[in-house]
N, C-alpha and C positions, 0 to 999 in steps of 0.2 A: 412341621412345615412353618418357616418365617412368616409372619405377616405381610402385606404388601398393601403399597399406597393405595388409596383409591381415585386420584386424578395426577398425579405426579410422575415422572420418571427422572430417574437418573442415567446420564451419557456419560462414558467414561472412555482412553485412549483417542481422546481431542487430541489433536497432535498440536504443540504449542508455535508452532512455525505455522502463521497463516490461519487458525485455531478458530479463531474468533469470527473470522471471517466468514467460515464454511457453518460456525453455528448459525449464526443470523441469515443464511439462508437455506439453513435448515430450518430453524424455525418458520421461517419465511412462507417454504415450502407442504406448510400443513396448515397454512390457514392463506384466503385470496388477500390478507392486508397486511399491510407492513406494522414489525415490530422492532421495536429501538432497540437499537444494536448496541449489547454488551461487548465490553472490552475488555481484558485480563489487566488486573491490578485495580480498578474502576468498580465503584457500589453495583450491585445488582439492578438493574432495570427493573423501574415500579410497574403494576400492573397496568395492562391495556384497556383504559376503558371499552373501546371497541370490542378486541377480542378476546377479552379476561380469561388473558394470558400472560403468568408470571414468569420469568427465568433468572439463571445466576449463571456464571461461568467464571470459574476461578484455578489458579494454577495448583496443583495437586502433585509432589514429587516431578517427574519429569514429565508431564501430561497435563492437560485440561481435563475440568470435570465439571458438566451442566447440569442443570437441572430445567425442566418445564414444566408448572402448573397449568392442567387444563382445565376447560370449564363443565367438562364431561368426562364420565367415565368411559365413554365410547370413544372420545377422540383419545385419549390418553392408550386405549386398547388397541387403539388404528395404528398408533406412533410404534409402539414394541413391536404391534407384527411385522413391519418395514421399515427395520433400521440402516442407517449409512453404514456402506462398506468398509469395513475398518475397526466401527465405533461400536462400543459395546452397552445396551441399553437392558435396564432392566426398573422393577418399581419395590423390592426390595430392601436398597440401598445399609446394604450389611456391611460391616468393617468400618472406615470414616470415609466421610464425604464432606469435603469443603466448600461451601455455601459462600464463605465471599473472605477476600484476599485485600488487603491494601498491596500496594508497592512495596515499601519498605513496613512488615508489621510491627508492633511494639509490644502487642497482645496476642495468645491465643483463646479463643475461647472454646469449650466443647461440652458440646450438649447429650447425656444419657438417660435416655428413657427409660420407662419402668416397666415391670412385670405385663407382656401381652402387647406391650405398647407396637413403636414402628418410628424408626432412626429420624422419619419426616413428619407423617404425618400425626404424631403426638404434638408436636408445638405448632400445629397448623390449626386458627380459627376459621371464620366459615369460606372467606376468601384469602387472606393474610397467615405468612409464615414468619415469623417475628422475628426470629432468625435470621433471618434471609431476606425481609422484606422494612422489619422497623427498625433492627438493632443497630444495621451498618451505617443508616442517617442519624443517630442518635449521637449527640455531643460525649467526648471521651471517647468512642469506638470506632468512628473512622479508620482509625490507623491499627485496624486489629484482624485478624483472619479467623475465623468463625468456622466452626463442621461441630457435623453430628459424629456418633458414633455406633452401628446398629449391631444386634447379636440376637440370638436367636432364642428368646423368652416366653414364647408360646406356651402358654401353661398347658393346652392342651397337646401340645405334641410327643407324643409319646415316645418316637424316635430321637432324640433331644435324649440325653443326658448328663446336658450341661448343666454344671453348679455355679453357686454364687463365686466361689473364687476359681472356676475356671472364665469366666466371664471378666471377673478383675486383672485376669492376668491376662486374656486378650486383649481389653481396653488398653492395657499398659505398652502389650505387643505392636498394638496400630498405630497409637499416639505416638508411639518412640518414632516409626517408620517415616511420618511423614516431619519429624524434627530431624532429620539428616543433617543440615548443615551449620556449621561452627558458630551462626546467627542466631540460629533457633536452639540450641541447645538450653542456652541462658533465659529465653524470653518466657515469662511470668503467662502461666497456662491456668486458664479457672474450668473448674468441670461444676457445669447448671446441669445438675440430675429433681430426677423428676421419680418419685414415688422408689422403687424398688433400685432403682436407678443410683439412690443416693448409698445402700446399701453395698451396691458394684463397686461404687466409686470411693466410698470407706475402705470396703477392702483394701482397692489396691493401694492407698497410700499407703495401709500396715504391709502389703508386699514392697513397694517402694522404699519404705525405710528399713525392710532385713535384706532386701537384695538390690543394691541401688547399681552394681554391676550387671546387672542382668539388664538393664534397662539407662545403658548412660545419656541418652539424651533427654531425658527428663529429671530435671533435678525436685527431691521433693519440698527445699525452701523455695522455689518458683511456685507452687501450687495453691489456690486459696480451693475453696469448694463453696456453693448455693446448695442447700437442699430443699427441694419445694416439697412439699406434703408427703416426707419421708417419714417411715415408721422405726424409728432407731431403738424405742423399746416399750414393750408392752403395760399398758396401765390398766386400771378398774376401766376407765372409759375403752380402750382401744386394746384389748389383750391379741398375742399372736394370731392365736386360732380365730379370731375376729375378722382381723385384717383378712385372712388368708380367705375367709368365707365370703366376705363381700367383694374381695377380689376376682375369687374365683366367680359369685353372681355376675360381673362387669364380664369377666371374658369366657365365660360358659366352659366354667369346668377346671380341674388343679392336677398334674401331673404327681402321683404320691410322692416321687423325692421331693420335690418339690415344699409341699407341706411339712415330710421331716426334715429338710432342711433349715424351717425356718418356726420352729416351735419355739417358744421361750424357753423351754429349759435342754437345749439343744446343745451341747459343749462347744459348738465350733459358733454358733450365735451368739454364744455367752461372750467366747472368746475374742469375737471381730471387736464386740462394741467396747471391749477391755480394754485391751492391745490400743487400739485406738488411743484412748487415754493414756496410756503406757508409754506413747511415744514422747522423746524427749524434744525435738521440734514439730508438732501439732501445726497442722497447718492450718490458717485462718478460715473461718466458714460463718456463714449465716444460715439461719434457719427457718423456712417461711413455711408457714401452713395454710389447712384452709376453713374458710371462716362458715360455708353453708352446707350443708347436708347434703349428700347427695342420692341422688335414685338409684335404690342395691334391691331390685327384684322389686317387690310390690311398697314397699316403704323406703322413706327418705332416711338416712341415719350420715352420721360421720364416719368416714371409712378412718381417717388418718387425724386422733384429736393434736390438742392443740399441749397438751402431756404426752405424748407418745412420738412426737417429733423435735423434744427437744434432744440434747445431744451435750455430754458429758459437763451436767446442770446448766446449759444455758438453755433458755426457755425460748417455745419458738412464736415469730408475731405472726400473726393472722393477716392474710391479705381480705382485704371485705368484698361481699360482693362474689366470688369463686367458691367451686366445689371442689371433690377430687381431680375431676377430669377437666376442667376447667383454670385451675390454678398456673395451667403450662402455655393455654393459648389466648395471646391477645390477635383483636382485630383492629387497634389502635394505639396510640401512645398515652392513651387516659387511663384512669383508674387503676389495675393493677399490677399495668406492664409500668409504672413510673415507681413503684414499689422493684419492682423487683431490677428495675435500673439504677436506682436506688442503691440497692446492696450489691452489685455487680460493679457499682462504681468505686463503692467504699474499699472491697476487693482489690480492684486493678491498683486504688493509689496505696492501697499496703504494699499490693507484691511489686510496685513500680519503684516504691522507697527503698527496696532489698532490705525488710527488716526480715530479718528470719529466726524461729525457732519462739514465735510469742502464740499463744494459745488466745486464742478469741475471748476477751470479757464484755458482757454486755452491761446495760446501764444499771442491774438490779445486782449485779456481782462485784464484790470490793476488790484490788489488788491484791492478787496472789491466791486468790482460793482455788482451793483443790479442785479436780475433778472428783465429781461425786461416783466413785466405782468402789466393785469391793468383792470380796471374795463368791464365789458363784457355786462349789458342787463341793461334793464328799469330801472330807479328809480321808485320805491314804490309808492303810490300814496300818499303826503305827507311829503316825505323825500327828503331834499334839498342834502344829500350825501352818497357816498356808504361805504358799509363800511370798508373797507379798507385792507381784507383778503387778499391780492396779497402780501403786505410790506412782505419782508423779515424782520427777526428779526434778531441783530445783537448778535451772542452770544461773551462772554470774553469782552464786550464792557468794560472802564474802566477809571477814571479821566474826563477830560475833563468836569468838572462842571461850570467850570467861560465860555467856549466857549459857553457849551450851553445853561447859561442864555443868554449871550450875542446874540447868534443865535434867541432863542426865542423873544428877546425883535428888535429885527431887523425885525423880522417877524409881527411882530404886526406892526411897524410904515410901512411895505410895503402894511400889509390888510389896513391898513388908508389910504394909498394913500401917505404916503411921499416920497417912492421909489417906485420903479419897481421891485425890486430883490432882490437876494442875492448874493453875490459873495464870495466864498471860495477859497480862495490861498494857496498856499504851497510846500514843495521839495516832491515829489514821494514816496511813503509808510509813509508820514507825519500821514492819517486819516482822509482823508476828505471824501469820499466815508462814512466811516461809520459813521461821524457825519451827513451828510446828513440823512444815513438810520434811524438814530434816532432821526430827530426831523420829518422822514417821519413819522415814529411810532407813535411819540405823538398825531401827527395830522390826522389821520388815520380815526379816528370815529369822526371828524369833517370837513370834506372835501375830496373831490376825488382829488387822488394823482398820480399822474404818473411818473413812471420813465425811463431814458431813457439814452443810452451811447452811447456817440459820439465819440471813440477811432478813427473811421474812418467813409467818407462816407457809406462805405456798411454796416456797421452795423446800421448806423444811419437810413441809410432808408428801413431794417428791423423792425428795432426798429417801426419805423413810421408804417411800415407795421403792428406788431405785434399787436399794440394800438387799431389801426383801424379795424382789426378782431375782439377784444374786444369789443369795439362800434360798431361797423357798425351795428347792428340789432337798437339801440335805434337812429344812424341817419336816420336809414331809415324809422323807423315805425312813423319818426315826418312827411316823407316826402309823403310814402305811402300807404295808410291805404288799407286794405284787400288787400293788391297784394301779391304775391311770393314775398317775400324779397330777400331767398336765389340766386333768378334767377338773378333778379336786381344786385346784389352785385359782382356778377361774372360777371355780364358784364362791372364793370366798370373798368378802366384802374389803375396800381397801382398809377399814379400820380393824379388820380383821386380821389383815396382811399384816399390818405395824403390830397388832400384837402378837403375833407367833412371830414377828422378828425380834421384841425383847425381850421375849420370854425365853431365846434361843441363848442370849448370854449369861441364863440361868445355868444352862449343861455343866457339867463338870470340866469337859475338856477345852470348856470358852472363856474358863473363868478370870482367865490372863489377857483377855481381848483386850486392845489398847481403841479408848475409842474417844477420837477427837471434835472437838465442834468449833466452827469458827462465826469469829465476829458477832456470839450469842445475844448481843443487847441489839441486834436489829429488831428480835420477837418486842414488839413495845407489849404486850399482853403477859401480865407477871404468870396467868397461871398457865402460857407456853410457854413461859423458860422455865416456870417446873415444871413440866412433862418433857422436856425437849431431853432431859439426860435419863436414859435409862434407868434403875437404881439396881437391874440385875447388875449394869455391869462395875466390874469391880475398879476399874483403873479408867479416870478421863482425864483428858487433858482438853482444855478450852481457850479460846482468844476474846479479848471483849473491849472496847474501847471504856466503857464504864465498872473501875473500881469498886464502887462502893453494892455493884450487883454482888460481887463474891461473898459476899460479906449474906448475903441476904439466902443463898443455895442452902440447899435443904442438906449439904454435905459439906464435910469439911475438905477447903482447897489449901493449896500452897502458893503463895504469889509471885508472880517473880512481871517485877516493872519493865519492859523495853522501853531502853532511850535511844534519843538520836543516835550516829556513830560517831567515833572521835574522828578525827581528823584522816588521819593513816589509814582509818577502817574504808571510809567512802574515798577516799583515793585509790584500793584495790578495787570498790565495789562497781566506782566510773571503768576504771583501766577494763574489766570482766566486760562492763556492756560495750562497751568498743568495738569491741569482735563481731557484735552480731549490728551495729551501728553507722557505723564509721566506714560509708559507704565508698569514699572517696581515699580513705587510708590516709587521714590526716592526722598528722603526729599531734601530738599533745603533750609536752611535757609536766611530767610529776609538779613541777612549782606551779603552773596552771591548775592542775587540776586539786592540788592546793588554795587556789584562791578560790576559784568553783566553791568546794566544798565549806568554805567559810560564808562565801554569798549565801548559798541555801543553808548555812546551819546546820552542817550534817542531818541533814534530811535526807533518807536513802530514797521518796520517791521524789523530790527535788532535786537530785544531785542524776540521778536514771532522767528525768525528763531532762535534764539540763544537756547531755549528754547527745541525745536523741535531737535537741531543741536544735545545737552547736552541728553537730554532724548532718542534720536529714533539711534543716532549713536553713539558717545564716549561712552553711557552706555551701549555699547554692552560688551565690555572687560574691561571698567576700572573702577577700586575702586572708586575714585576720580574726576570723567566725570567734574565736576564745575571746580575741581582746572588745570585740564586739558584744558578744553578751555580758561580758563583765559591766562594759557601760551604760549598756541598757538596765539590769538590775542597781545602777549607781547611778542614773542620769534622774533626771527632774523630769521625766519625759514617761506619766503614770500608763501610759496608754500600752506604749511599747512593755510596759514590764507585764500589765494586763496580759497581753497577747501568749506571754509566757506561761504566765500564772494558768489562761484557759485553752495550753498549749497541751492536746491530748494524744499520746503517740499512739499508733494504733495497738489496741488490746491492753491498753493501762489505763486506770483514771489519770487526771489531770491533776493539778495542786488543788488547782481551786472547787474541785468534784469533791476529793477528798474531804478538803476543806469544809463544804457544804452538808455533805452525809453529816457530820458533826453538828453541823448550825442547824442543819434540820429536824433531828432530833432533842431539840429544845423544845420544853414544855408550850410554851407560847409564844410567836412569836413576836409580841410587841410586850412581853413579861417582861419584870426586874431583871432577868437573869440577862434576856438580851441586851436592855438598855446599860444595863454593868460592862457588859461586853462590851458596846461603841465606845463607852466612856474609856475604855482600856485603850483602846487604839490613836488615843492622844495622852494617856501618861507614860513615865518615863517607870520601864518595865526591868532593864535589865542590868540598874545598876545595885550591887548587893545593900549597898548602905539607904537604898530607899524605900521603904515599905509603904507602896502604893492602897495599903487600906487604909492608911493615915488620912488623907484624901478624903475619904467619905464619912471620918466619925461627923458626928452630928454639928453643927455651926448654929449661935444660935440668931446668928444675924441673917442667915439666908432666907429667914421667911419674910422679909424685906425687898426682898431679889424675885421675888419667885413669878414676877409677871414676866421675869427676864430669863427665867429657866425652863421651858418646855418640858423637861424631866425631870422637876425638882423632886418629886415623890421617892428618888433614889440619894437625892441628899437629906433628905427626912426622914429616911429608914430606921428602925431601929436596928441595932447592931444583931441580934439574931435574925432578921430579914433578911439582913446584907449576909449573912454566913449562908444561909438556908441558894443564896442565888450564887455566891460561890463555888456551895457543893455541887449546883447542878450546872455549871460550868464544868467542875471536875467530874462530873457523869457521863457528858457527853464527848469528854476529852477536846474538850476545846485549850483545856491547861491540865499542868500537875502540879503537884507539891512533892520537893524530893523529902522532908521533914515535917512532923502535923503539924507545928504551927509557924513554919514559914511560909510566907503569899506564897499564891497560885502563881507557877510559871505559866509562861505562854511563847509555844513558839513563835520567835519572828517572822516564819512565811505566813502562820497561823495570823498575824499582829498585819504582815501586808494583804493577804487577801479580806480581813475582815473591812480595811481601810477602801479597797476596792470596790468590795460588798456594797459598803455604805451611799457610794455615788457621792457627786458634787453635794446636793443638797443635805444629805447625812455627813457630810464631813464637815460643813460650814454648820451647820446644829448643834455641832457636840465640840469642834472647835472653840463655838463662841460660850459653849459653856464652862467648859475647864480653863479659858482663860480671864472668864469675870470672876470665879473662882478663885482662880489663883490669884486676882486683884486685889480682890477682897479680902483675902489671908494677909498678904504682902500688908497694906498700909495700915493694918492692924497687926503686924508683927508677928504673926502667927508660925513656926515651926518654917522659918524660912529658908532652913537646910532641905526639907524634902517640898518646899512648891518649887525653888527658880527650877531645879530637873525637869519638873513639870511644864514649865511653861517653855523651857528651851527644846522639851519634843516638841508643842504645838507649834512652836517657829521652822521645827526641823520639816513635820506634816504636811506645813502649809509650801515653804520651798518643793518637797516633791510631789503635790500636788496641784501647783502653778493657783493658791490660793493668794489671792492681794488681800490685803488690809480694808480693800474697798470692800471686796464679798463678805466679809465677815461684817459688817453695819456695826461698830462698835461703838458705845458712847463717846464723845470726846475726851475726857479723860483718860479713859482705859488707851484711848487710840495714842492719844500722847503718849502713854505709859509702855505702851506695844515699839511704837516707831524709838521710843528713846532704847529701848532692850535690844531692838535689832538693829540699833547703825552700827556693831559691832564690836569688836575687844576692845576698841580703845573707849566707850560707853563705861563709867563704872559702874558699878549698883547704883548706886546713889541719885543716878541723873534720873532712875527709873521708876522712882517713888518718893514723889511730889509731897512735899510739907508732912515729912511722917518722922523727921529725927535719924536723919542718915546716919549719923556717926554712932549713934547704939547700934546702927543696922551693920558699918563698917568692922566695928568690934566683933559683934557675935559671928559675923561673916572670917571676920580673920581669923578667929580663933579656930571655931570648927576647918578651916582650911591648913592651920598651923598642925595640928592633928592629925587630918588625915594624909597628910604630904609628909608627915613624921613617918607614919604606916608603910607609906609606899616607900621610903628611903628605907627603912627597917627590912621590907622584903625583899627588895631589889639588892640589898646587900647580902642574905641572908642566898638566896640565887648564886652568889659566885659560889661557898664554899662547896654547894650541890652538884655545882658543874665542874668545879676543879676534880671530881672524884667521879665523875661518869664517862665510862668506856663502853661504847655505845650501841644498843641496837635503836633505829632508824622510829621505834616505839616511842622509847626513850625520849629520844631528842624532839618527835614531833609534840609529846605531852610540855617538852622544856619551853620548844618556839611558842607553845597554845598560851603557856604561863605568863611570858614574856609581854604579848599583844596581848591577855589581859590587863596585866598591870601598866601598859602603854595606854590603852584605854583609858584606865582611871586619867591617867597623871594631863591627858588633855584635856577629859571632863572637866579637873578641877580646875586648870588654867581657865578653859573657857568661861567659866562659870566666875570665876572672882577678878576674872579681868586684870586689872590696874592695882589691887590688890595685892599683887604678891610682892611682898615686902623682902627685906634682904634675909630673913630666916625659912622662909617658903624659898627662896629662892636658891638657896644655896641645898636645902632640900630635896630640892628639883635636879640639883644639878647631881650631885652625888648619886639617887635613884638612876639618872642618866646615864651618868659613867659607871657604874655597877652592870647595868644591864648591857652597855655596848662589849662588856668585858666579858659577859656572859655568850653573847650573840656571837663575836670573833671565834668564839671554842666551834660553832655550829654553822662559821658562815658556808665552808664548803655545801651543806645541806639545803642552808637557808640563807642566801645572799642578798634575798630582796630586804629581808627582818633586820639585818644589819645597815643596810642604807637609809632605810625609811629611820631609824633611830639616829645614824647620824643628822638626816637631814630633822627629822625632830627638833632633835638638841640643840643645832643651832640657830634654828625658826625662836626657840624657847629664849636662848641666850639673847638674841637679836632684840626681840621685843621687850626683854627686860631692858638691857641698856638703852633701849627709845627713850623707853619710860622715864627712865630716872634721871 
C-alpha cells in the first residue's frame, strides 16, 4: 500500500477554463477566512499566518492541479471525505504532480524520493515545502515548473512487486507525458532525488540512453541530476546490507526482493552503477550527503556515509548540520537549502548552455580522468577477459597518431617482458589522461583493464575500494565455495579488501591485466606512490606530471613525453568540440581556428576552453566572437585575458586551475624554485639563441645592489642551487626540456598565467629587478647578445600589463636608460647606455646581427628548394606555414632589437630571406593567404624603414 501525506492533499481535473477561480473558493470553503488567491502561471501562495494554510495550483497537461497544506490531520481528512464534483482528490499523489508553473518555463525541475518515502511529504519540514513553498521565489527559478514524482516504495508492501528499474522506467513514462509539447521537449529537466531515489533516477538515464525512442520527449543531453544522501556504492563505512538494515529500522520492515535487489554483489546493481559510467554522454550531477548521524532504532549511526555517495570517483560534499531524513527538508532559505541551491543552480547554467555529453569533474579531479569502474563477477567459463564495458570512451579525441603508434608498440615490448610499464609525462591539460583512455579502449575486448586515479591518498583508496566491490564476488567464490559470500565480504576490513584485490592479479588468468594509473605525483607521500602500483600486476601503464618520479619506481617504465599539438592536430581537436559547443552554429573558418591555436600554443585545454570561451560567451552579443578573442588575448587589456585564463567550462578545469595544480605542488611556496619562476615571467623565453640561465650565473658586482634586490639570494646561488630549483620546476611540470642540457621550456599560457598569478605588486618586484640587472650587465658590457632580449620582454610585460615607468620607482639613471630603449626603432643602442663606449657596443652588436641575418637568409633560401618538391598533404604544408612564421619571428626580433643598425649587408640579408620566403608562401597561398600578405606587408614595412634611415 503507498504511503500517504499526513496533512496535504492533492486536487487534480481543475478544469483550466475559470480553474483558479473555483479553487480559491474551495479553499475558501474549508476554513471561515480568506486565503490569497493562486493563479495559474503565478508562484505559489505563501502560507497563511492566520490559517496555516499552504497551496499551489499549477497547469498539468490539459488540467490544473492543486495542492493544500493543512494544519491538521483532521482537517486534511474532512477535505478527502468531501470532495468538488468533478475534482479528483486524494493524499497519495503517485505518478507527477506539478507544484508550480511559470508562464513561459525555461526549466523543469523534478523531485524523487526514496525508499518508504512519499512524492510530498519527504521534502516537507515542519511547516514549509521547499518545493513549493521556497524554490519558486528563489533567484534563477522563477521561470521554471517544478513537480514531484511519486511510486510506490513501500518496503513493506508486500503486494508491490515493483523493481528498481521498473520504477525508472515509470519515472521516464510520467515525465515524457507531461513534456507533450514541441516547447518542452528541449527544455533542460534536472531530477533532485533523494536517498533511493537517486538510484531510480540513475537508472533510468542508463534506459534513456539505450532506448531514447521509447521515450522522445526527454532528451538525455537536457538532464543534469542532484543526488542528496544517495548510496551509489557500498564501503567499510556504509556496505549494502547496512543501508538496507537501517533503512529498513526508519520504515519498519524490507520487502525480500527488495533486499535481493539491492545487495552488493548483485549483477543488475553491479550493473546499473557500471553502465552508468559506460555511458558516452553522462549527464552532469552533484552529489550531496549527510553530515549527522541519524536515529536507526536505539542508536545514532550514518545511514548513507560520505564514501558510499560518491559516484563514478567524484566524492560527495556533506551538507552540515542534516541527517538522512533531514538532508531533503528545509524550513527556510538558511543553511542547507542555500547549499543545495547552490548546485541546482550550477546545474541549470550547464544544461542552459547546451553543453552536452561532458561528465561532471570536481575540484579534486584533473581533466580527463576516468571513471573509476571495473570489472565486477566471474569470467565465463572459457574466456581469459572481460570485456571491457566500464572504459569510458573518449569523445572529440583528435591527432595524436604518431603517440599512439608509439604507445601501442611500447605496449607490446612490456606484454614481452622488456619492460614493466608505461610512463606518460607532460605539463597539465597536455592529454594524457585521454591517450591513456584510448589505448584503454583498444584493449578492452582483449584484456581486463582497470582504471584508477591517484590525485590524492583518499581517492586512491576509494579507487581501491571501488575495484574491489567490482571483484570481490569472483575473489571470494575462488576461495568459498557454497558459503554467503555477501556476509564474508562485509566482514572483512577495507585494508583487507585492497589486499585480496592485489593479490587477485596474482591468478594465472589475470596475469595480462592492463592496469592504468593517472596523474600518480598527486600521492605527495613517496611511500604511496610505492604502494599505489600493485607488483602482482604484470603490465601498467601510468600518467604523471613529474618526470623525474619514473626514474625513482621500484620498476622499470618506458617514457613517452606528451607535447602540445602541432597546429593541424588542434585545428581538428577545436573543429571535434564544436559539435557539442557551438550552441549558436557559428561557422569558424579553418584559418581562424588557425590563429586560435597559435594564441594558445597548441594547448589542447587552451584551445577546448577557447572554443567554449568564443561559442558559449563572446557569442552571446558579438558579431565577431573569433576576432574578438583573438584581441583580447593580443590587447593590453590583462583583465580581460584574465577572465579567459579563469574561464571554466562546465566539468573541465580552467587554464589557470591547471596552471595552479602545478604551482601548488612546489615544495615551498616563497622557495628558490618559485622566486626562479617569477623571475621567468619577465625574461625572454622563446628565442632558441638565448639561454636564459646565462641570466643568473653569478655577478660579482650585485652584492653592491643587493639593498636594491628583494631576491637577491637567487642571484647569489650557487650554480647547483640554481640546477636543484630547475629540476623541481621540471617536477612539477611547470616546464620541460626537449634535450638534458638545453634550458627548461615553459609554456607561454604557463609564462601568462604565472604573470597574472603574480598581481600588480609581484610584477612591479621582479620587473624592477631584471631590469637593474640588465642595467647593470649593459654598461659593463657584459654578453650583450642575451640581456637587450631581456630587457625588451620587460618592456613587452610592462605594455600588457598597463605598467608606467612611474610604478616601477626606478633610479634616474636606469629611468633615463629605460625611457631612451622605449621611444622606439628609431632609438639606437647607443642613446641607451650613457658614457659606456658605444662604438665597441656598435661593433659587437653588428657583428653578432651580421651572423645571424646570414642564418636566416641561409634558411629561407634553403625553404624554396623543400617547397618546390612538395605535393601536398595539408600536414605538410601546415608544418611549412609553422616554419615560415618562425623564421619571420626571428627576422623582426633582430630588426627590433639593432634598430638603425642594419647596415647595407644585414640589409640586403634581410631582403633576400624576404624574397625567399614570399616564394615559398605563393606555393601555399591557396592554404595560407593571410601568411602571404602579412610577409608582403613585412617586407615593405622592412624596406621602408631602411630607406628612412639612410
Amino acid at each position: 500500500m503507498s504511503p500517504t501525506s499526513d496533512k496535504t492533499i492533492r486536487i487534480r481535473s481543475i478544469p483550466q477554463h475559470n480553474g483558479d477561480e473555483a479553487f480559491v473558493k474551495y479553499t475558501q470553503s474549508l476554513t471561515s477566512a480568506p486565503t490569497r488567491k493562486p493563479t495559474i502561471f503565478t508562484r505559489p501562495s505563501r502560507a497563511s499566518a492566520e490559517l496555516s494554510i499552504s497551496t499551489s495550483l499549477a497547469p498539468q497537461n490539459d488540467e490544473n492541479v492543486g495542492t493544500i497544506s493543512f494544519p491538521s490531520r483532521r482537517l486534511k481528512e474532512k477535505a478527502l471525505g468531501d470532495p468538488p464534483s468533478g475534482w479528483i482528490l486524494d493524499d497519495k499523489f503517485d505518478g507527477i504532480t506539478v507544484l508550480h508553473s511559470h508562464e513561459k518555463p525555461e526549466l523543469d525541475i523534478c523531485a524523487v524520493h526514496g525508499l518508504g518515502g512519499h512524492a510530498f511529504d519527504t521534502w516537507l519540514a515542519e511547516t514549509k515545502m521547499w518545493l513549493r513553498d521556497l524554490l519558486p521565489f528563489s533567484n534563477s527559478f522563477e521561470r521554471s515548473r517544478i513537480m514531484t514524482f511519486g511510486y510506490n516504495s513501500a518496503p513493506r508492501d508486500s503486494k508491490s512487486v515493483a523493481t528498481l528499474n521498473d520504477w525508472a522506467n515509470d519515472l521516464l513514462e510520467q515525465v515524457d507525458l507531461v513534456r507533450q509539447l514541441s516547447n518542452e521537449k528541449d527544455r533542460p529537466i534536472i531530477f533532485v532525488c533523494h536517498s533511493l531515489g537517486g538510484l531510480v533516477a540513475r537508472e533510468a538515464m542508463i534506459r534513456l540512453d539505450r532506448f531514447p525512442h521509447k521515450f522522445p520527449n526527454i532528451r538525455l543531453k537536457n538532464c543534469g541530476l542532484l543526488f542528496l544522501s544517495t548510496p551509489h556504492s557500498g564501503t567499510t563505512e556504509a556496505d549494502w546490507n547496512k543501508y538496507l538494515v537501517d533503512i529498513g529500522e526508519l520504515t519498519t520492515g524490507l520487502r525480500p526482493e527488495i533486499i535481493n535487489g539491492l545487495r552488493s554483489f548483485n549483477r543488475s546493481s553491479a550493473d546499473s552503477q557500471e553502465n552508468f559510467g559506460n555511458m558516452e554522454n553522462i549527464p552532469p550531477f552533484f552529489c550531496l550527503c549527510e553530515s549527522e548521524k541519524t536515529r536507526v532504532g536505539p542508536s545514532l549511526r550514518y545511514v548513507v556515509s560520505k564514501g558510499s555517495a560518491g559516484l563514478n570517483g567524484h566524492s560527495a560534499d556533506q551538507i552540515a548540520g542534516v541527517d538522512h531524513k533531514q538532508i531533503c527538508k528545509f524550513e527556510n532559505k538558511y543553511g542547507g537549502y542555500g547549499t543545495v541551491v547552490d548546485r541546482l543552480g550550477k546545474l541549470r547554467d550547464s544544461l542552459m548552455s547546451d553543453h552536452d555529453g561532458r561528465v561532471m569533474i570536481d575540484s579534486e579531479t584533473a581533466l580527463g580522468s576516468p571513471p573509476i569502474v571495473s570489472p565486477y563477477s566471474p569470467l565465463p567459463k572459457g574466456v581469459k577477459f572481460y570485456e571491457g564495458r566500464h572504459i569510458r570512451r573518449v569523445s572529440g579525441f583528435a591527432g595524436r597518431s604518431h603517440e599512439l603508434e608509439e604507445l601501442a608498440e611500447l605496449l607490446s615490448n612490456t606484454k614481452r617482458g622488456a619492460s614493466n610499464g608505461i610512463a606518460l609525462t607532460g605539463i597539465g591539460g597536455i592529454g594524457k589522461t585521454e591517450l591513456l583512455l584510448q589505448i584503454a579502449n583498444q584493449n578492452r575486448n582483449f584484456s581486463n583493464v582497470f582504471l584508477l586515479p591517484a590525485c590524492d591518498e583518499k581517492s586512491l583508496r576509494e579507487g581501491y575500494m571501488e575495484i574491489a566491490s567490482r571483484i570481490g564476488h569472483e575473489i571470494l567464490s575462488a576461495r568459498h565455495s557454497k558459503q554467503d559470500l555477501h556476509s564474508i565480504w562485509c566482514s572483512y576490513t577495507a585494508d583487507e579488501k585492497i589486499k585480496a584485490t592485489k593479490a587477485w592479479f596474482e591468478e594465472p588468468e589475470n596475469q595480462d591485466t592492463l592496469f592504468i594509473v593517472d596523474d600518480l605525483d598527486g600521492l605527495k607521500d613517496e611511500d604511496a606512490i610505492q604502494a599505489v602500483l600493485p607488483r602482482q600486476a604484470k603490465i601498467v601503464m601510468l600518467s604523471t606530471r613529474n618526470p623525474g618520479l619514473v626514474a625513482e619506481l621500484p620498476r622499470k617504465f618506458d617514457r613517452l613525453r606528451v607535447s602540445p599539438l602541432n597546429v593541424n592536430e588542434a585545428v581538428d581537436l577545436m573543429g571535434a568540440s564544436l559539435h557539442n559547443w557551438n550552441k549558436e552554429n557559428i561557422p569558424i573558418p579553418v584559418e581562424e581556428l588557425e590563429e586560435i591555436a597559435n594564441e594558445v600554443a597548441c594547448h589542447p585545454l587552451g584551445a577546448l576552453n577557447a572554443i567554449s570561451y568564443i561559442t558559449a560567451r563572446l557569442a552571446q552579443d558579438s558579431d565577431s566572437p573569433v576576432a574578438e578573442f583573438l584581441a583580447i588575448l593580443r590587447s593590453g587589456d590583462y583583465h580581460e585575458r584574465l577572465e579567459f585564463l579563469k574561464y571554466k567550462p562546465p566539468f573541465r578545469y580552467s587554464v589557470m586551475q591547471t596552471f595552479d595544480v602545478s604551482f601548488q605542488r612546489l615544495r615551498h611556496p616563497d622557495g628558490l624554485a618559485t622566486i626562479l619562476l617569477s623571475l621567468l615571467g619577465f625574461l625572454e623565453l622563446d628565442e632558441p639563441e638565448i639561454d636564459f640561465r646565462r641570466f643568473f650565473f653569478k655577478r660579482e658586482w650585485l652584492h653592491e645592489l643587493k639593498e636594491y634586490l628583494p631576491d637577491h639570494t637567487i642571484f647569489a646561488a650557487e650554480r647547483s642551487t640554481l640546477r636543484a630549483a630547475l629540476e623541481e620546476l621540471e617536477n612539477v611540470s611547470i616546464g620541460h626540456r626537449t634535450e638534458q642540457k638545453l634550458p627548461l621550456q615553459v609554456h607561454p599560457l604557463w609564462i601568462e598565467c604565472l604573470r597574472q598569478r603574480l598581481g600588480h605588486g609581484g610584477r612591479v618586484r621582479f620587473l624592477q629587478q631584471v631590469l637593474l640587472v640588465c642595467y647593470g650587465s649593459i654598461i659593463r658590457k657584459e654578453e650583450l647578445i642575451n640581456i637587450i632580449p631581456h630587457v625588451k620582454t620587460c618592456l613587452y610585460v610592462a605594455v600588457r600589463f598597463q605598467i608606467s615607468m612611474d610604478d616601477l620607482d626606478l633610479a634616474p639613471d636606469v629611468r633615463t636608460w629605460i625611457d631612451g630603449f622605449s621611444a622606439g626603432p628609431e632609438t639606437p643602442p647607443s642613446a641607451i647606455v650613457p658614457n659606456t663606449g658605444a662604438s665597441d657596443f656598435d661593433q659587437d652588436s653588428y657583428k653578432n646581427a651580421l651572423e645571424l641575418s646570414e642564418d636566416c637568409a641561409r634558411v629561407a633560401e634553403d625553404f624554396i628548394s623543400d617547397a618546390v618538391d612538395i605535393i601536398v598533404s595539408h600536414e605538410k604544408w601546415s608544418m611549412l606555414a609553422e616554419s615560415l612564421m618562425s623564421l619571420l619571428k626571428r627576422l623582426q626580433k633582430h630588426e627590433g632589437i639593432y634598430q638603425k643598425q642594419l647596415r647595407e649587408e644585414i640589409y640586403g640579408l634581410h631582403m633576400r630571406a624576404y624574397d625567399s620566403l614570399l616564394i615559398v608562401a605563393s606555393q601555399i597561398r591557396k592554404r595560407h593567404p593571410m601568411l602571404h600578405e602579412q610577409l608582403q606587408s613585412r617586407r615593405a614595412t622592412f624596406e621602408e624603414k631602411f630607406l628612412v634611415s639612410s
